[in-house]
Steps between C-alpha positions, in 0.01 A plus 500: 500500500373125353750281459599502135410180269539423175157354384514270270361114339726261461447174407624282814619137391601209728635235229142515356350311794188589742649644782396383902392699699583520862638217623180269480464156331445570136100473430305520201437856442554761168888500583540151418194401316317570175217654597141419294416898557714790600516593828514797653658592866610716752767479772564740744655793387793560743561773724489842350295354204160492390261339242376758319424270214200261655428098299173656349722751342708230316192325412322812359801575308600164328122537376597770274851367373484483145611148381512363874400128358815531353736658781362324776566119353702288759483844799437340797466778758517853519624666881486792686851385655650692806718841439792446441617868432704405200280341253136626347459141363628139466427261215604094607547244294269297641213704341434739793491875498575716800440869566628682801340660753513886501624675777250681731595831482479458104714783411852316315861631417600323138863531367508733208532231256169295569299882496638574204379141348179539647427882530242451161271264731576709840393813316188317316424405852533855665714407759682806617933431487782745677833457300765500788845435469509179329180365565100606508282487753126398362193548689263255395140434636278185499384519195853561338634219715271274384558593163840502500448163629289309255511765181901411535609275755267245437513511116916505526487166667209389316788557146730289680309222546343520123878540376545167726221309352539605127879289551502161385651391850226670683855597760543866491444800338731567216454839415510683816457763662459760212241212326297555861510869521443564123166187576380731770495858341309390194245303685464829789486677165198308415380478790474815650186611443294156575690515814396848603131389396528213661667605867272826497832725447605763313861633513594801342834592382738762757 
């Protein structure tokens, strides 16, 4: 039995400031500097965890984000961060965007409360869910993973930082989490079937 996790984004802020890494000297780099393009990264993903979601991924999918002109104004970087078992996603206030890795064995318990929030995507997706007890277990595959992870993930944190940038302080997002999740299920909804043209995918409902 996997340990059980409750997946979730959540928009991590440290007084609004770039955050160091390590415990290096502070150099210029998209965690303390405005970047002229977005950047796009990967870390190591941390035992148990795996990038299922590769860069050219990212960069085939912020191709076909409606309005991304508009989203994407002062984003510095976009991450595929370490696991961290806890979190799908985190949004910074210093403009950068960071999605988990996914663990290996891909198959993930959620608490009953994020299913039921999600279960409309999960079931557009076709990934197969056990109700037990209080939670679900959810086998996923790559291509639901990676999904999962740009179709939602990405376009949750990608509402937080709009929300961000639409205030006149330009310091955090005012309208929260429900603004981010309601930002990412109409743009998946519009999305969904460039993406599956796109990626070479088609899911079909359970």
């Amino acid at each position: 039995m996997k340990n059980r996790i409750n997946r979730k984004t959540t928009p991590k802020v440290v007084g609004g400031k770039p955050l160091k890494k390590n415990n290096h000297e502070v150099t210029p780099n998209y965690w303390n500097t405005s970047q002229n393009e977005i950047q796009i990264d990967s870390v190591k993903p941390g035992k148990g965890y795996k990038h299922f979601l590769k860069k050219r991924d990212v960069l085939r999918f912020i191709e076909i984000i409606p309005s991304w002109e508009i989203y994407c104004n002062g984003l510095d970087a976009i991450v595929l961060d370490m696991g961290d078992g806890d979190t799908d996603g985190v949004y910074y206030y210093s403009g950068v965007i960071c999605i988990s890795a996914w663990p290996k064995e891909m198959d993930i318990e959620l608490n009953k409360d994020y299913f039921e929030d999600h279960k409309d995507l999960f079931n557009r997706l076709g990934v197969r869910s056990t109700k037990r007890e209080d939670f679900y277990f959810c086998e996923f595959n790559e291509d639901q993973i990676k999904a999962y992870q740009l179709l939602h993930i990405l376009l949750h944190e990608l509402g937080h930082h709009y929300d961000r940038m639409k205030t006149k302080s330009k310091h955090s997002s005012a309208r929260g989490e429900e603004f981010a999740e309601d930002f990412a299920f109409e743009n998946e909804e519009k999305m969904w079937n460039k993406y599956e043209e796109t990626f070479g995918v088609v899911f079909y409902k359970k």
